[in-house]
C-alpha positions as CSV (number, residue, x, y, z in Angstrom):
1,X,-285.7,-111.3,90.7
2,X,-287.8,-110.7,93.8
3,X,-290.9,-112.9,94.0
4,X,-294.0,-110.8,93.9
5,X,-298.1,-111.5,94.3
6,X,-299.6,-108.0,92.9
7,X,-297.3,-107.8,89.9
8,X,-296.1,-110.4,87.8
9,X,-293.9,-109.1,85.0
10,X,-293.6,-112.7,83.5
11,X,-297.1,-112.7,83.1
12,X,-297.2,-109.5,81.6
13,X,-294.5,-110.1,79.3
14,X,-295.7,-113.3,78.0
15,X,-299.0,-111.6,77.5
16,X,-297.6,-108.9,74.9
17,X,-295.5,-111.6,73.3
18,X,-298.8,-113.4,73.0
19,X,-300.5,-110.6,71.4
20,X,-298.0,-109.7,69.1
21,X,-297.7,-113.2,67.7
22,X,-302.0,-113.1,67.4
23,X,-301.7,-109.8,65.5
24,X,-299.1,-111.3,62.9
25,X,-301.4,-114.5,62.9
26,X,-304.8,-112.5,61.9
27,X,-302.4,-110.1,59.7
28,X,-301.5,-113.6,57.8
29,X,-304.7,-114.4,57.5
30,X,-305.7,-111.0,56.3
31,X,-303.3,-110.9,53.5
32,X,-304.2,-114.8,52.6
33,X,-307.3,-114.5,51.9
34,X,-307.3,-110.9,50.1
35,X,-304.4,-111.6,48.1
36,X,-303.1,-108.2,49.3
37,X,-300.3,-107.5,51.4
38,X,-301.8,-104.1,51.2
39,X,-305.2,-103.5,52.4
40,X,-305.1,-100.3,54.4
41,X,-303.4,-97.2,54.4
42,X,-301.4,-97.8,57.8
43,X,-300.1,-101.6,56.1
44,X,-297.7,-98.9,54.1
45,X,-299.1,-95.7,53.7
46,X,-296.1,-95.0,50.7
47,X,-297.0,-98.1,49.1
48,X,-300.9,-97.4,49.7
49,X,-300.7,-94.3,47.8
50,X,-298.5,-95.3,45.1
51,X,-300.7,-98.4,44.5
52,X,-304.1,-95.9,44.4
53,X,-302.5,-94.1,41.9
54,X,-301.6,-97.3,39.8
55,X,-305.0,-98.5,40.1
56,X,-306.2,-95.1,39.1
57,X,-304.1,-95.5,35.5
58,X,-305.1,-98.7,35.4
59,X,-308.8,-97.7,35.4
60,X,-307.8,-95.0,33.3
61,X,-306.2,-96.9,30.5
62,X,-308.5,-99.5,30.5
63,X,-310.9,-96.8,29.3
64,X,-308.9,-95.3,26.7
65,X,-308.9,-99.3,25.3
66,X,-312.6,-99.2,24.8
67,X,-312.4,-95.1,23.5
68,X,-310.0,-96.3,21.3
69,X,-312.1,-99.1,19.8
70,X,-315.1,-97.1,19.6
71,X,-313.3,-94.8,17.7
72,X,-311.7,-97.7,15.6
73,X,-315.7,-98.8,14.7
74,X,-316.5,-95.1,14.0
75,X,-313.7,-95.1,11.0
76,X,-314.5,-98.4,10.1
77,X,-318.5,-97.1,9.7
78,X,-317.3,-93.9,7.4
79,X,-315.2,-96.2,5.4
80,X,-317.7,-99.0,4.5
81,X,-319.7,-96.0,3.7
82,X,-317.9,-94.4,1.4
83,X,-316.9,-97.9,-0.2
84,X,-320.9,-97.9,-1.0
85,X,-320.4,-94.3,-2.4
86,X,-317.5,-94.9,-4.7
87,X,-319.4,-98.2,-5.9
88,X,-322.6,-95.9,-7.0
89,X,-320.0,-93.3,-8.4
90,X,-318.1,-95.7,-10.3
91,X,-321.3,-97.6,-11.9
92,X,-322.8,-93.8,-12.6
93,X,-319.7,-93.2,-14.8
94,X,-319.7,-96.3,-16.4
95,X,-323.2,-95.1,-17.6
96,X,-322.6,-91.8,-18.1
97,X,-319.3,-93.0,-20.4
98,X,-322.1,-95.6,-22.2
99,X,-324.3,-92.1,-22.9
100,X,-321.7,-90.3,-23.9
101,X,-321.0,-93.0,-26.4
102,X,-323.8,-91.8,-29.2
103,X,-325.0,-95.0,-30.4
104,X,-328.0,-95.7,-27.6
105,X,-331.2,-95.0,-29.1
106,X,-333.3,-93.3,-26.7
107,X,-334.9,-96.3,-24.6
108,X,-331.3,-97.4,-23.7
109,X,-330.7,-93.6,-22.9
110,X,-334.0,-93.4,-20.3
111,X,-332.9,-96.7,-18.7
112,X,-329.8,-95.1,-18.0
113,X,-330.6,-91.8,-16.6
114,X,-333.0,-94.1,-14.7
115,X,-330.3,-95.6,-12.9
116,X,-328.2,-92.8,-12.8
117,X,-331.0,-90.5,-11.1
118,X,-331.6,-93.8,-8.7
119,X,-327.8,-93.9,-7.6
120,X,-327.2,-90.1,-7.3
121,X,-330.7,-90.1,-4.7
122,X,-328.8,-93.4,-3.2
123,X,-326.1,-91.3,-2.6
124,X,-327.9,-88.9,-0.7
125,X,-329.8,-90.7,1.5
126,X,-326.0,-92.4,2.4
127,X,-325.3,-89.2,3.7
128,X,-328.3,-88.2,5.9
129,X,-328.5,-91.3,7.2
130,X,-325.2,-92.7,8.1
131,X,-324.7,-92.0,11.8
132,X,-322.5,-93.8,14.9
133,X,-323.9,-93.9,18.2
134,X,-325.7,-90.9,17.4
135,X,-323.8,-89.3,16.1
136,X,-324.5,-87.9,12.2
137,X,-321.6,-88.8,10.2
138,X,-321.9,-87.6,6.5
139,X,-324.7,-85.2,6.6
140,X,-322.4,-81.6,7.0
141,X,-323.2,-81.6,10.6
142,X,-319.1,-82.4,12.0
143,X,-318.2,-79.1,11.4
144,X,-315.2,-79.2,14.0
145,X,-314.6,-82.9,13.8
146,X,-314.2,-85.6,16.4
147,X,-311.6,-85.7,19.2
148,X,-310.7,-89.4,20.7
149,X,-309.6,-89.4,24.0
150,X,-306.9,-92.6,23.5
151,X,-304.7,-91.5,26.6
152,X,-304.8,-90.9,30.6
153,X,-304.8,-87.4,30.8
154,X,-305.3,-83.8,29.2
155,X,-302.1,-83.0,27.3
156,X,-302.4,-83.2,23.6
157,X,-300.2,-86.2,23.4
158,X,-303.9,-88.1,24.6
159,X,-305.5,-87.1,22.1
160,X,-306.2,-88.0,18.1
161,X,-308.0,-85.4,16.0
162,X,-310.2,-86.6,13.1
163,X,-310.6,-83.5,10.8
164,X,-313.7,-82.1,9.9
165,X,-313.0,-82.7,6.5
166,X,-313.2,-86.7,7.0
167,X,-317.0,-86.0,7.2
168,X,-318.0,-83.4,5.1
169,X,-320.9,-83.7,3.7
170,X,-321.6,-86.4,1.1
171,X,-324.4,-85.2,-1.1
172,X,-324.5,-85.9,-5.1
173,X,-324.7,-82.6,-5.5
174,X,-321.9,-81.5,-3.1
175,X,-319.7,-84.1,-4.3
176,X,-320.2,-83.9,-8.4
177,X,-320.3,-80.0,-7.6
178,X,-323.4,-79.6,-9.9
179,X,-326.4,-78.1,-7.9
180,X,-328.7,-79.6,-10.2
181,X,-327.0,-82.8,-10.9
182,X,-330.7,-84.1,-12.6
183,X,-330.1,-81.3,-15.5
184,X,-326.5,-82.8,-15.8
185,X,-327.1,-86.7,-15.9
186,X,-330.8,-87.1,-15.8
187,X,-331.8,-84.4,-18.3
188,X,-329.1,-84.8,-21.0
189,X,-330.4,-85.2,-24.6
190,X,-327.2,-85.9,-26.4
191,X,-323.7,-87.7,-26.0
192,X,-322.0,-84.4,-25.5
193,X,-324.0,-83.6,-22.8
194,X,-323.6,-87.1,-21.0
195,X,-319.8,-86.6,-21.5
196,X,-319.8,-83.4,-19.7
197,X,-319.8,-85.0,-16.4
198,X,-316.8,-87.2,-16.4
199,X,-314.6,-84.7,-15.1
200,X,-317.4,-84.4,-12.4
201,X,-317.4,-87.9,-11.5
202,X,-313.6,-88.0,-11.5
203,X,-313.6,-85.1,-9.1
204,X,-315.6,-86.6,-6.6
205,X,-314.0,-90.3,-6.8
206,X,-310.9,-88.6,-6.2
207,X,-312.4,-86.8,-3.2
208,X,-314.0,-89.6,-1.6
209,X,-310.7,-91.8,-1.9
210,X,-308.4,-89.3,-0.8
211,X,-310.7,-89.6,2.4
212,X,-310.8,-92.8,2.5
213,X,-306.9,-92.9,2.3
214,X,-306.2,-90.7,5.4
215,X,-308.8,-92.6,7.4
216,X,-307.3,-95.8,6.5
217,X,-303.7,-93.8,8.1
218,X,-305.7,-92.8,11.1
219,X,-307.0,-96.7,11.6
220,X,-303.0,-97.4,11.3
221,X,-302.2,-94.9,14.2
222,X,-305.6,-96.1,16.6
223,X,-303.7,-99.7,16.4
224,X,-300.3,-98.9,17.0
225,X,-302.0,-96.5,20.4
226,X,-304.0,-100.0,20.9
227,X,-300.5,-101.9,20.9
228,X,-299.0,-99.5,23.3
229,X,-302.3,-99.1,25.5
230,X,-301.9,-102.9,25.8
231,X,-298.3,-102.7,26.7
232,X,-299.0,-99.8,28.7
233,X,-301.7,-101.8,30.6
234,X,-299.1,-105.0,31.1
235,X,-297.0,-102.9,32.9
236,X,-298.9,-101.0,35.2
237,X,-300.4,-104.7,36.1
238,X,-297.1,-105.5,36.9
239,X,-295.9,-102.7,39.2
240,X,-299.5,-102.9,40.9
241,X,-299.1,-106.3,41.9
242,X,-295.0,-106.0,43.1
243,X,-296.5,-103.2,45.3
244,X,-299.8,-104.6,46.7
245,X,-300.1,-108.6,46.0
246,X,-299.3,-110.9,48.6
247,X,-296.3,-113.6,48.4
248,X,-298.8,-116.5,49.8
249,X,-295.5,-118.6,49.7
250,X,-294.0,-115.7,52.3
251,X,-297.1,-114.8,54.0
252,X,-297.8,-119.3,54.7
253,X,-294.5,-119.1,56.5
254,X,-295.2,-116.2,58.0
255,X,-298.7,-117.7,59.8
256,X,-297.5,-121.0,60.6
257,X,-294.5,-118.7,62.6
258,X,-297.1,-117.0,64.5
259,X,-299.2,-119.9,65.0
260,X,-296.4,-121.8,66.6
261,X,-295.9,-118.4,69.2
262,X,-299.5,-117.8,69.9
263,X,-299.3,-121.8,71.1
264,X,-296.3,-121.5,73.1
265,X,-297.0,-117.9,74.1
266,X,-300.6,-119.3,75.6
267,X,-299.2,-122.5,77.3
268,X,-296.3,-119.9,78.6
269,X,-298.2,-117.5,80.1
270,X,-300.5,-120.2,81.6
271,X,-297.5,-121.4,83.5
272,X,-296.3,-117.9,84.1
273,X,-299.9,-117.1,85.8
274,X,-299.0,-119.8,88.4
275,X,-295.4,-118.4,89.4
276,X,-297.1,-116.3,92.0
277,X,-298.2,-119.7,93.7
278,X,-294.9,-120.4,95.0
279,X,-295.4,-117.2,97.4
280,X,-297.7,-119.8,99.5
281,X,-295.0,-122.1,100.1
282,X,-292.9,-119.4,102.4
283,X,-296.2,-118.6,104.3
């Protein structure tokens, strides 16, 4: 190898080595104290963008969680509800089976249709008021129902439906189907009269728990979507951090690595900045 002043390729070479080894160092230290072996595009631009997308579901499912719980509490508001309805509609048939007994005198009878006239009114005011985030529940007003977004993305298979007919509108008068219940229960003068409105009372009993029995299904399939969000959520955890976490046992080893050639690089290149020296001895 010729001995030269101007250029010295030792240098030089023990220069790159020496920045290489710095840029793994800092690229140790990088990942170390991020956690992410990941933290750019250019560290892996496949891995970047699969890991955005991951994170991107993640996000995503995260959200239907809380969707799905909000829609959990909605069901859960309609049912208590209606639990106060068929209460009022249970003790209003008990009195109207009492009137339609015949052997009240007529005291007994005004206390009853007292009560009765006080429940059916409790009844309504159930349904005007009963609303969830805003939204009126038993008032009529759900006319196409509520859609609960409990996946990540637009296909049907994201979606759960809650009929319309979940929330129709709970009124005495809707639900007994007398328009003016008061003539019915309120008004009646004899037993035969109170008797006349079992059937009514039946009929809406039966409506209110065949609702309550298909939003008791629905609360079945919101957690068994909550199970598999969950599982769902586990997973995509998983293949987020196998793509983008940092091994701090690997990326350790790897810094003490380029520690130990950025030293020996430095002291190298310090002697190979003084090869050129030896040029004076032949002058």
């Amino acid at each position: 190898m010729t001995l030269t002043i101007n250029t010295n390729m030792n240098a030089m070479v023990v220069q790159h080595n020496l920045d290489s080894a710095t840029d793994a160092l800092n690229l140790s230290i990088k990942r170390m104290t991020t956690g992410y072996k990941i933290n750019s595009a250019k560290d892996d631009p496949a891995g970047f963008a699969v890991s955005t997308t991951l994170e991107t579901n993640l996000s995503s499912t995260s959200v239907a969680q809380s969707n799905l719980a909000m829609g959990s509490s909605l069901i859960s508001t309609v049912e208590s509800n209606y639990d106060i309805v068929i209460d009022h509609l249970q003790r209003i048939r008990d009195l109207t089976e009492q009137g339609a007994n015949g052997t009240y005198g007529n005291d007994s009878l005004e206390a009853m249709k007292a009560e009765v006239k006080s429940r059916l009114e409790e009844i309504d005011r159930i349904g005007n008021s009963t609303e969830f985030n805003g939204i009126k529940l038993l008032d009529g007003s759900l006319t196409s129902g509520i859609n609960l977004q409990i996946g990540i993305d637009s296909t049907a298979n994201s979606r759960l439906t809650l009929a319309a007919d979940l929330f129709a509108e709970v009124l005495a008068s809707t639900l007994i189907g007398v328009a003016d219940y008061s003539t019915t229960f309120t008004s009646a003068t004899t037993p035969t009269q109170w008797s006349t409105g079992l059937d009514n009372i039946d009929n809406a009993l039966k409506e209110i728990t065949s609702r309550q029995t298909n939003l008791g299904a629905l609360q079945n399939r919101l957690d068994s979507a909550a199970d598999a969000l969950v599982v769902q959520f586990d997973n995509l955890t998983s293949s987020l951090s196998t793509i983008k976490d940092a091994d701090i046992a690997t990326e350790s080893s790897n810094y003490i690595k380029a520690q130990i050639l950025q030293q020996a690089s430095a002291t190298l290149l310090s002697v190979a900045n003084q090869a050129p020296s030896i040029a004076l001895n032949l002058i």
